[in-house]
N, C-alpha and C positions, 0 to 999 in steps of 0.2 A: 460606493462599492469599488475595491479594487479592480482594475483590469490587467491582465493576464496574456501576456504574448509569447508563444516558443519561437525565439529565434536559433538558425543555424548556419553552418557554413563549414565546409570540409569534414562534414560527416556528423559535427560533435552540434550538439542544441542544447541550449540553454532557458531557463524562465527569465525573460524581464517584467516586473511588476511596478506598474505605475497608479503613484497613492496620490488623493486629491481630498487630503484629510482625513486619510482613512488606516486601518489596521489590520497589518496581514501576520499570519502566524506560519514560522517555515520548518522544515526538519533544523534538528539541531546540525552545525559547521555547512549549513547549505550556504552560505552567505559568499558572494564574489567581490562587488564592490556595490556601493550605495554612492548617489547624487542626488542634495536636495537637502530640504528640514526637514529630514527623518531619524528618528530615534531611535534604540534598540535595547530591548531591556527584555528578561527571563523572569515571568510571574513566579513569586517564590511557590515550591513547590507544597503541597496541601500531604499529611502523613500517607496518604493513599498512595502519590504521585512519586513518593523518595523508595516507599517499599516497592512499588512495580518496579521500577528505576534497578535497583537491584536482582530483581529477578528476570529481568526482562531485556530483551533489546530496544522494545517499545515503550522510549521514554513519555513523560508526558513534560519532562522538561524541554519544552520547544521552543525559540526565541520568536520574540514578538515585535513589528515594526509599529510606528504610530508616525504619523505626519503626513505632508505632503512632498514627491520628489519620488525617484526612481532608486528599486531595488534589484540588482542584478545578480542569478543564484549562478553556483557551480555549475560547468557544462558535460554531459555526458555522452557516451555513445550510443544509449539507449535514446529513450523518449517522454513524454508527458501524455496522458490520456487526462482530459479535462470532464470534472465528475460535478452537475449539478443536483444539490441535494434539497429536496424539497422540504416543506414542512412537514415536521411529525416522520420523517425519513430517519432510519439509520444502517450505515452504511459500515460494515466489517473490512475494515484493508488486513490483507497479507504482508506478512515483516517486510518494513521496508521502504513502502509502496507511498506512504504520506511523502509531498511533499512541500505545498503550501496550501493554503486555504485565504478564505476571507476570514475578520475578525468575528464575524457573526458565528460563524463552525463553529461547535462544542467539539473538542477532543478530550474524549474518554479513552479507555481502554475494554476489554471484555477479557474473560477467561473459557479459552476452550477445555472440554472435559477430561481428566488426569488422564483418562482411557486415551484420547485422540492423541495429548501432547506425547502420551510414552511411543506412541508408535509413527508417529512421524519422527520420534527421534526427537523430540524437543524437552525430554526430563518429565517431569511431574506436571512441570507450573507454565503455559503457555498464553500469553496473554498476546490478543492484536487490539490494533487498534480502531474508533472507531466515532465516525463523524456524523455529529447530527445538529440538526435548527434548518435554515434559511439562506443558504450560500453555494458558493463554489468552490471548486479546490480542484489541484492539479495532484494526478498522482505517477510518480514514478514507475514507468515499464520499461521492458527490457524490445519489445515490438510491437504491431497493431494489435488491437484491442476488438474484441467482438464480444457484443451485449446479447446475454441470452436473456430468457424470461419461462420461468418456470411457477405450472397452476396443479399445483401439488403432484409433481414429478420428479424425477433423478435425472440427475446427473454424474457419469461415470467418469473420471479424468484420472490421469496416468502421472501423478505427481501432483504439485502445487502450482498447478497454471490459471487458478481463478486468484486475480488481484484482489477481488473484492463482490464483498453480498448484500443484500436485502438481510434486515434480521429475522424476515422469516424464512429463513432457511439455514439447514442444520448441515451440518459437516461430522465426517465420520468417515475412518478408515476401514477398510475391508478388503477381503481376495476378492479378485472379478471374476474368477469360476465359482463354481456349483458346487466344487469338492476340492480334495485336498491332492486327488493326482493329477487332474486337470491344472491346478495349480503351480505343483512342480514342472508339469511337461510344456508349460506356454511361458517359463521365461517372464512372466509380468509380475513387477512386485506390488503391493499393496496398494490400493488404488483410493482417490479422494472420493468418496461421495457424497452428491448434495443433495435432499431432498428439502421437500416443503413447497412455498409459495412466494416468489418474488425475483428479484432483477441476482444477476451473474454477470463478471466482465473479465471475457476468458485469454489470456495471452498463450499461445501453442509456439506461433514462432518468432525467435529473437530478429531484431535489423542483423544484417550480415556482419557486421562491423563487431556491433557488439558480440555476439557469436564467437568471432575470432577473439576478441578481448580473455571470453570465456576460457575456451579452448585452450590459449596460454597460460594461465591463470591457471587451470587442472593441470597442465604438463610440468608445470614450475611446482606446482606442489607434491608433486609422484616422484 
């Protein structure tokens, strides 16, 4: 099994991955530089994996390493939350959020329901992604991470700040009042909600740094 270290330095962190004959699978152009007998190759894609590809932002065309010697990813101003998945586990990431695993991960995809994609704004067709077997995997965050645990409960959040779920738990958007003036007079726009049974890993606030990255990034676009 791969091992998995975030190193960092002046703000910015990076994944180094060190393979000891082993196989890791990372987001697609995550790649910085590589040292060692390691290979890289793009499992040709299956008709399932070219159609999501087109509809989606969540490819499942993801490059794959094999050998032994070190892999070093792009660094960012965010972070890594390191997600271990058990057996008979599957795990839904939020756009984005993958970003390497062990070779043992299955990466699938799922599709949330036409209803949820139209109103988050995502079109008709919304697919995330989603990991399951026997392994680890690092997943891209924007700050800390806190793990809830829900026994057939809601969860009411203000946006898309759950990285990632248990499959038994459903998502759905909805107003957080009671009624429709309540609604207009509180200012809050439609709200995520999770209900069901299982694990949450909920990011609220960004590292400062990235924040600011943000922040620019809106004003440059206005």
């Amino acid at each position: 099994m791969a091992t998995f270290d975030v190193q960092h330095t002046e703000g910015m962190r990076w994944v180094k991955a060190s393979l000891a004959d082993d196989t890791i699978r990372t987001e697609r152009g995550a790649l910085n530089h590589m040292q060692g007998a390691v290979t890289m190759d793009v499992p040709l894609p299956s008709l399932r994996a070219a159609w999501v590809s087109l509809f989606s932002d969540e490819s499942l065309l993801r490059p794959r390493f094999t050998g032994t010697g070190t892999v070093f990813l792009d660094s960012t101003l965010g972070g890594y939350h390191p997600l271990r998945i058990g057996r008979g586990e599957q795990w839904i990431l939020d756009r984005k959020c993958f970003w390497v695993s062990d070779g043992e991960v299955e990466i699938t995809v799922r599709r949330e329901s036409w209803w949820t994609a139209f109103l988050a704004g995502e079109g008709f067709i919304w697919y995330k992604t989603v990991l399951r077997g026997d392994g680890q995997a690092l997943l891209s965050v924007d700050g800390p991470v806190e793990e809830i645990r829900l026994d057939d409960d809601r969860l009411v959040v203000d946006g898309p700040q759950v990285v990632a779920r248990t499959a038994g738990i459903r998502l759905s958007l909805k107003r957080p009042t009671s009624n429709f003036l309540s609604f207009w007079l509180s200012g809050q726009e439609r709200s995520y909600v999770y209900e069901g049974s299982g694990r949450l890993l909920l990011c609220t606030t960004p590292y400062w740094r990235k924040r600011m990255q943000q922040d620019r990034l809106g004003a440059a676009a206005e």
